[in-house]
N, C-alpha and C positions, 0 to 999 in steps of 0.2 A: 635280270642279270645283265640284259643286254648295255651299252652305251647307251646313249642319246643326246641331241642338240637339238635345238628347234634354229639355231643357225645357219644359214645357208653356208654351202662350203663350194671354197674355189680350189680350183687344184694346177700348180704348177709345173709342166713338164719342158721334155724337150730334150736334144743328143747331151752326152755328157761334155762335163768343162762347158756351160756354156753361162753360168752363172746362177742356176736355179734357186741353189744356197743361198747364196747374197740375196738376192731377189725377197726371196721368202724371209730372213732376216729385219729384210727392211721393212716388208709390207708389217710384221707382226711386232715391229717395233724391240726386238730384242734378238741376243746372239744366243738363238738357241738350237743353231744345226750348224755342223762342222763345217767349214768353208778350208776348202786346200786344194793346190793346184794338180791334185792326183785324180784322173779319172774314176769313178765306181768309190767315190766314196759316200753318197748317198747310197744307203740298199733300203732299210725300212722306209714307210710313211712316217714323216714328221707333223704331227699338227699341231699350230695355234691358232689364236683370238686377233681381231684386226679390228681396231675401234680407229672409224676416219669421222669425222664432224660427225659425229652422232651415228652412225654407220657402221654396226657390228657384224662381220660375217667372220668364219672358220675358213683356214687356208692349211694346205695341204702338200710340201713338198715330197719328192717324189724320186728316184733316180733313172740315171740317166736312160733312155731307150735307145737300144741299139739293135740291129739286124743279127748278126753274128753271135748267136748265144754258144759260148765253147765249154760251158760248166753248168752244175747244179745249182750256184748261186746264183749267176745271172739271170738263168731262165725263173728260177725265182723272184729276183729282182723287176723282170717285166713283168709278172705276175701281182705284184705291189704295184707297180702304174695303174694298170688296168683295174685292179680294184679301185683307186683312187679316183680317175677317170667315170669310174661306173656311177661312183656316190655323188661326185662333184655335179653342181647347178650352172658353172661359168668355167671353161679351163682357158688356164695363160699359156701362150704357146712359146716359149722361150729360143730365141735363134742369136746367135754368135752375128752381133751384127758390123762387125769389123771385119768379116771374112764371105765369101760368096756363099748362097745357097748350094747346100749339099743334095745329093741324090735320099742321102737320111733325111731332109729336112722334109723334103717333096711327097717322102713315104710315109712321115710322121703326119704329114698335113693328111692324105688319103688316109690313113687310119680313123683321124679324128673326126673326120665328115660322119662317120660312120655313127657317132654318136648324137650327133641332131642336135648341140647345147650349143650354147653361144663360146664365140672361139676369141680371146684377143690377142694380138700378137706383141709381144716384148722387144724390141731387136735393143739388145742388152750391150753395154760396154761401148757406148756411143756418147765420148763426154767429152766433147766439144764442140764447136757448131760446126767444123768444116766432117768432122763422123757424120754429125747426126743426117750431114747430107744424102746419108748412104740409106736412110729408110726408106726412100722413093721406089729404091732395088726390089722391095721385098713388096711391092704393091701383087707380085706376080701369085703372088700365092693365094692369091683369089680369099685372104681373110679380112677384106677390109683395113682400114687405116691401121698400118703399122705406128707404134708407140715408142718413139726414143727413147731410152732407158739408160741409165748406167747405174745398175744396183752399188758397185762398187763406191760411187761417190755422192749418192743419193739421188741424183739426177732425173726430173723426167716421174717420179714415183708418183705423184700427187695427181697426174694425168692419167696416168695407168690406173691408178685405184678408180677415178672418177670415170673411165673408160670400164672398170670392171663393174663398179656399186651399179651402171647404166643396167646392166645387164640382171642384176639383181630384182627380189622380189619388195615393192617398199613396207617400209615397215611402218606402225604407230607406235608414239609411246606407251609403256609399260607401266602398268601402277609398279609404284616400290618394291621389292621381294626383297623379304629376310636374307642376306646372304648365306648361301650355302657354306655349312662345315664341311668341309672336303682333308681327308686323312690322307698324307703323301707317303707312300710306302715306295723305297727305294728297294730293287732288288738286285743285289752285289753276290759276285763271286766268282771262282777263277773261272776261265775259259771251259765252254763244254762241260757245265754243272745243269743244265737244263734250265736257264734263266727263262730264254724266250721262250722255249717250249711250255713252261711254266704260265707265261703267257695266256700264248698260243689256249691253251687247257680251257683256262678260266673265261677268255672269251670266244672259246667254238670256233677260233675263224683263224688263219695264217695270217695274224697281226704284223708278226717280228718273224724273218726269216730264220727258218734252223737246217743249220749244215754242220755235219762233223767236224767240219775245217774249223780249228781254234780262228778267234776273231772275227765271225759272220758279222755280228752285231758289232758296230762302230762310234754309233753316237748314241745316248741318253736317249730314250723313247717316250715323251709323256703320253699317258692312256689313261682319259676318263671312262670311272668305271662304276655301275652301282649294284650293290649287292645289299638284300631286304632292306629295302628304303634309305641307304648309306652309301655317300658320295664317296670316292678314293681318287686320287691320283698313282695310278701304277707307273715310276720309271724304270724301266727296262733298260739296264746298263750294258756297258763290253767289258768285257771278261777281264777280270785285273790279277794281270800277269808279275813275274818279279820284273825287277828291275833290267836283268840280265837278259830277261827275252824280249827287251824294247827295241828294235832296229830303227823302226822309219818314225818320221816325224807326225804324221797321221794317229799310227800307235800312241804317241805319245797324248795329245788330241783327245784319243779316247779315252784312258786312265781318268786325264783329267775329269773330261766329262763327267766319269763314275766317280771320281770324289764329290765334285759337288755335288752331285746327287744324292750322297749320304748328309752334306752341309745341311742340304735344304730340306731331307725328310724328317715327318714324324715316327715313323719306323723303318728299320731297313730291317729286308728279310735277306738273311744269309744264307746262299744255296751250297751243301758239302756233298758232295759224291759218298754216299754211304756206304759204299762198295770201297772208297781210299782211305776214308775218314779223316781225322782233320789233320792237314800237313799243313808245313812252316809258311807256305801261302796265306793258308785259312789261316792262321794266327795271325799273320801281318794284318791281314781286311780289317778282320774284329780289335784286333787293336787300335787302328785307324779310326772305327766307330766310338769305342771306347775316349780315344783322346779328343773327339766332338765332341761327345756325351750325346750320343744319338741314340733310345731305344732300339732294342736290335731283338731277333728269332733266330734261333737254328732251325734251320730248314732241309733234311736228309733227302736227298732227291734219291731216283732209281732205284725206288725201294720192292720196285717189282721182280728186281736182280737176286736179293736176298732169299737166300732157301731158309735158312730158321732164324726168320727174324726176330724170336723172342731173345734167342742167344745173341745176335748182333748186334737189335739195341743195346742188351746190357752193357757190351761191351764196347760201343760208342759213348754209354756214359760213362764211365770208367776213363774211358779217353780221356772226356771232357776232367775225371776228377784229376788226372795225373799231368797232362799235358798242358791244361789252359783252364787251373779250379777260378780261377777269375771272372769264368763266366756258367759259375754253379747257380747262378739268379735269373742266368737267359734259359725263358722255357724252348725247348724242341719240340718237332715236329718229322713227321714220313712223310714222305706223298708221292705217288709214281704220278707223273705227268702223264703215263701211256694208257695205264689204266682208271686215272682219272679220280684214287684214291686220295683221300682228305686234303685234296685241293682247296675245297671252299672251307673245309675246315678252320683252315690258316688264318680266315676271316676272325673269326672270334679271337683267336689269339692276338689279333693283330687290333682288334677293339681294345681287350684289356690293358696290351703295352701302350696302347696309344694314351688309354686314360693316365695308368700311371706315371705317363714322361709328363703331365703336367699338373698332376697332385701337388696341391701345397699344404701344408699344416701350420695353422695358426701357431704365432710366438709362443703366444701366453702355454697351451699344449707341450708345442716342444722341447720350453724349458721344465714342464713337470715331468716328461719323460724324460729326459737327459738328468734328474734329478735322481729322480728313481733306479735308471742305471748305475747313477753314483753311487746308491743304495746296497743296487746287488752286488756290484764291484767292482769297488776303490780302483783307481789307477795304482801303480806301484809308484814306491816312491823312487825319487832319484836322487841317488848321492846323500841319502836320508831326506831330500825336499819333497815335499806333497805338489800332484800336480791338483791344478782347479780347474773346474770351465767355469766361470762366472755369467755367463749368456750363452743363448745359442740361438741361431733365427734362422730360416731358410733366406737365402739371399737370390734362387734364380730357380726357374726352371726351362730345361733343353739349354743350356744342360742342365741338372739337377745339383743344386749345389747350395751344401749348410755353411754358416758359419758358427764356429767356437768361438768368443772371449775368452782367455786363459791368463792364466799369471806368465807361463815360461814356456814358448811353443817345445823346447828344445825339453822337457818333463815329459813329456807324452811322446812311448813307445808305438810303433804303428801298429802293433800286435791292437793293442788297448782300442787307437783308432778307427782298426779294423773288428772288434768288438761290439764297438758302438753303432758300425754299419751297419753287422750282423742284426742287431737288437732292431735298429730300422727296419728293416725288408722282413724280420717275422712279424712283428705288430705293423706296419703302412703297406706293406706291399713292395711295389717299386717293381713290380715284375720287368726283366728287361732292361731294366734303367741304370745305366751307370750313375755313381753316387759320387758326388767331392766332398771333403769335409776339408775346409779350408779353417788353420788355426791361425788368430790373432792374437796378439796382446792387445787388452785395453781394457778400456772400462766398462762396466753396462750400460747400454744404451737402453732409453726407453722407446718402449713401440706403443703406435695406435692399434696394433692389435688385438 
């Protein structure tokens, strides 16, 4: 169940605002942690993959360390360092190098001695020549040649890495390996639905911090994960609020994040307080998934809250048939996070949605089945006109999308269309899977199928 990498991993730290983000950005080659000029906007571990000339290691941002812990999150938050630090083989020591050494910096250096790894120092934001003069400053800190940097403008990074890989253990080439199928399941929903904690569960360990305070979680969290011989990407999203309760520009940051997260999954699993059940939030998400065409779960968290859960379920289906029947084809799911009930469960359901968001059925098939539907029954006519499908082929999947040949798109009631869906999802499945049926007019085309 656990993780694994046979990669070595670097870990970047350091006071906050001092460019970690950026840093770590550059080194993994893509923008995948939130960069803003708001202190404490790193709280989870972020990790990626860092390939330099043949040179693959895991990097690990980190937030910021600070003395002063005034809350639950923070002191959580340096609890996240320090794991990251524990696991790391090379840590980057990040310092604001356009500004003097701080009494933080001097205490972050003494901390890190303490781990006995090889330590390099970043002095970041040094993008000129007459800055970078400033790295001589920092010889004091007894970590060896300071490395001018300016994550911001790519500056200096090429040195640093080749400063970091030194430290590294060398590697030989690998014979070939089949690449891994790896299932990306994105996990969406509103604020304080038990996303991380959800987590949190399935890997035994304070992965993602959880606080009651809406909005702990800030940035997209990728977690490789494997469960009975099956690779997953778990993203851990922030909590997607309405519109109305966006204030700051960070906030906004983060939503985003959780969209793409859905962009890019093969399943999202949708977390509902089963205790609220689903309000005009939980609509928006799943519609949002819906107009990607992303496989999706309902996922009833806090079902440890429930006193007679036989009568609640019911009555959250019932939900589902009045408030949102559009998503009568997404299976559900219970799980109390606390108690740790049909957590891994979620797994198998999350194998079948996966398979069928990329089932295809051959042409030749789908036009005997749509043939047969004809059979059982006829479209109505319009205005006394007969509608027709003269073809029908699947044209994509993720999304999942048919195409009709027809005589008259403007012939065909959505009732009928919505029919011919139905007939789909009882004979293929499609569990999960939003369906398009996209009508054209023209002619039959022939397939090599």
């Amino acid at each position: 169940m656990a993780r694994s990498s046979k990669l070595p991993l670097v870990a970047i730290c350091g006071r906050p605002n001092v460019g970690k983000s950026t840093l770590y950005n550059r080194i993994v080659g893509r923008h995948s942690a939130i960069v803003h000029d708001e202190a404490g906007v790193t709280r989870d571990r972020a990790y990626g993959t860092a390939d330099w000339d043949g040179r693959r290691f895991r990097v690990v941002d980190t937030g910021g360390i600070v003395d002063d812990i005034t809350d639950p999150v923070t002191h959580k938050m340096q609890d996240q360092v320090k794991a990251a630090l524990d696991e790391a083989q090379v840590i980057v020591f990040v310092i604001d190098g356009q500004h003097e050494l701080t009494k933080g910096d001097f205490e972050i250096r003494d901390d890190l001695f303490r781990y006995s790894k090889p330590i390099v120092i970043a002095a970041n934001k040094l993008d000129n020549p007459k800055l970078r003069e400033n790295r001589t400053e920092f010889y004091v800190l007894g970590l060896g040649d300071p490395i001018a940097v300016s994550s911001g403008h790519g500056i200096g990074i090429e040195e640093l890495v080749n400063a970091i890989t030194a430290h590294l253990p060398k590697t030989t080439p690998e014979e070939p390996v089949e690449e891994r199928q790896i299932t990306r399941v994105a996990i969406v929903g509103k604020p304080n639905v038990g996303k991380s904690s959800y987590v949190n569960a399935i890997l035994n360990e304070e992965r993602s911090i959880v606080d009651n305070v809406p909005g702990t979680t800030r940035d997209a969290i990728d977690i490789e994960f494997k469960w009975k011989e099956k690779d997953y990407l778990l993203i851990d999203t922030a909590g997607l609020r309405k519109k109305a309760g966006i204030h700051k520009d960070i906030e906004r940051f983060s939503v985003a994040r959780s969209l793409r997260a859905v962009r890019r999954a093969d399943v999202c699993l949708v977390l509902i307080d089963a205790k609220e059940g689903i309000s005009e939030q939980d609509k928006r998400i799943v519609n949002y998934i819906v107009e990607q065409g992303a496989a999706m779960i309902l996922v009833w968290t806090k079902w440890d809250l429930i006193e007679d859960k036989e009568k609640r379920f019911k009555a959250l289906s019932q939900e589902i048939e009045f408030k949102a029947p559009f998503l009568k084809h997404v299976p559900s799911v219970t799980i109390s996070n606390l108690d740790r009930q049909r957590i891994f469960t979620v797994f198998e359901y999350i194998d079948r949605v996966a398979a069928d968001a990329v089932k295809r059925i051959p042409t030749h098939e789908l036009n005997v089945f749509v043939e047969k539907i004809r059979a059982q029954q006829a479209p109505a006519l319009y205005h006394g006109k007969l509608a027709r499908i003269k073809y029908a082929t699947q044209a994509s999947v993720k999304p999942t999308t048919f195409v009709l040949f027809v005589n008259k798109k403007e012939f065909f009631h959505f009732s009928y269309l919505r029919f011919i869906e139905n007939q789909l999802r009882e004979k293929y499945g499609f569990e999960g899977v939003p369906i398009t049926l996209e009508l054209r007019e023209g002619e039959r085309k022939e397939s090599s199928e």
